[in-house]
Steps between C-alpha positions, in 0.01 A plus 500: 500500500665861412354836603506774270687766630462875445761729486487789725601874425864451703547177265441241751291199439156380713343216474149622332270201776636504842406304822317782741527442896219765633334391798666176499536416883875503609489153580386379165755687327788293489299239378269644225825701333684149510184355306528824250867451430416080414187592288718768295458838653846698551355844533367567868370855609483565897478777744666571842139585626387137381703361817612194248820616379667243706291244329619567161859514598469180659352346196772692261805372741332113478423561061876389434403777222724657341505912611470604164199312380285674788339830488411658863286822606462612776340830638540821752244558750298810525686575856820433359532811270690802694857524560671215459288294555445311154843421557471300848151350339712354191772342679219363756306346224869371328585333867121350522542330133860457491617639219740749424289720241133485337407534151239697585461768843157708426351777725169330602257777578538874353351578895397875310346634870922488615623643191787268509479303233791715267734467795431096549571517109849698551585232709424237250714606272774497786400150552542407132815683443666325831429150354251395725230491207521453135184660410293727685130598488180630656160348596192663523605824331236680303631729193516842731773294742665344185502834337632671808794244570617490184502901396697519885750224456520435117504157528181251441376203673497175325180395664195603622333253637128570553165334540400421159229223424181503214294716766776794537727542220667817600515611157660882630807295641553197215489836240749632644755253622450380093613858447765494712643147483403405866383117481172426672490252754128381609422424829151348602528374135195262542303789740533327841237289434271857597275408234429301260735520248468142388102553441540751227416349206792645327717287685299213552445488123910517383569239757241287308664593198829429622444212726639692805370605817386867547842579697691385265345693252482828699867438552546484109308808481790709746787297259382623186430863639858508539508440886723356760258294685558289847149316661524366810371117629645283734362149324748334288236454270392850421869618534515247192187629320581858525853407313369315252373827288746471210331235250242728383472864373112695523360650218445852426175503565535335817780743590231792460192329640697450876614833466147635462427360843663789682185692659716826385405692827747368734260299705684189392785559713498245774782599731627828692499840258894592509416857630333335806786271597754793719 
């Protein structure tokens, strides 16, 4: 099984499908990244406020995987932006996983209420330009923080990586980052399971067509849009499914129909609105 990769505006490579580890307990970790890396998955995105950092350096250290076939992110908490802070956070996270650099260090939260976020990005590029990260990147940014970081600093993120399913497109932020070569990474790809996303008939009918399951198409759906996509289980089995997207290719037509499901007034986002999370 190979991964496409995408290339990312500093020229460094990332594994388009990745293995996400949101809200998967600390105690599972270990187990369920070990079962990603034997299924196929070498791209693994985690946080130092998901508490399972440990987990996935535990299951890196027992891979007997080669360094340089793996692709890491981690993030910066939204307390961890003053001073020097994102400095102390990155080493933390690089003890907790046991690794000596990332691939990827992204600021998680813009936290707008602080006014922070340009400083926390300052720091990034510290971060990168000591070695401690290849690539760096934000999460959650909408275009005023993008714009703002960039015209300050003149350098871009690689990634934003936002909440992006059928139901909430973010069609502002996808514009832009395609107009400023910033790769989009979806989070929530398959909505949370918030509603039912595997009802619509435009996805119940292509994975009739295709002989897939709704997830699988859905996750087709964030490939062929150009997206860096990571769901998250914890069954072998659906870690399986949700890799096994690369046999078949949608159609125009139902490219456009699952786009049309987007409500178009925002009421399809199903998480926290990033100018509420300070």
């Amino acid at each position: 099984m190979t991964i496409p990769t995408l290339q990312l505006n500093d020229g460094y490579d990332i594994p388009q499908l990745g293995y996400g580890v949101f809200k998967v307990p600390p105690a599972d970790t270990e187990r369920a990244v070990t079962e990603a890396f034997e299924v196929g998955y070498r791209h693994i995105d985690t946080a130092a406020i998901y508490g399972n950092e440990e987990g996935v350096g535990a299951a890196i250290a027992a891979s007997g995987i080669p360094r340089s076939e793996l692709f890491i992110t981690t993030k910066l908490w939204n307390d961890r932006h003053d001073g020097e802070e994102p400095h102390v956070a990155i080493r933390e996270s690089l003890d907790k996983l046991g690794l000596e650099r990332v691939d990827l260090y992204l600021v998680h939260w813009p936290t707008p209420a602080k006014d922070n976020y340009l400083h926390a990005w300052q720091k990034l590029i510290e971060i990168r330009d000591a070695g401690l990260t290849r690539s760096i990147g934000v999460s959650n940014f909408l275009v005023p923080h993008l714009e703002k970081i960039v015209a300050q600093t003149g350098v871009t993120p690689a990634v934003d990586q936002i909440e992006l399913h059928p139901a909430h497109q973010q069609r502002d932020i996808t514009g832009w980052a395609a107009d400023h070569g910033v790769r989009i990474e979806s989070w929530g790809p398959l909505g949370q399971g918030k509603y039912d996303l595997f009802g619509l008939p435009e996805v119940r009918d292509a994975a009739s067509a295709h002989g897939k399951s709704p997830a699988q198409v859905v996750l087709r759906w964030h490939l062929q849009k150009g997206f860096i996509v990571f769901p998250k289980s914890v069954r072998r089995e659906r870690l399986e499914e949700n890799l096994d997207v690369f046999d078949f290719t949608l159609s125009d037509a139902e490219m456009q129909a699952i786009d049309q499901v987007e409500p178009g007034d925002g009421s399809g986002r199903v998480s926290a609105h990033p100018d509420e999370v300070n």
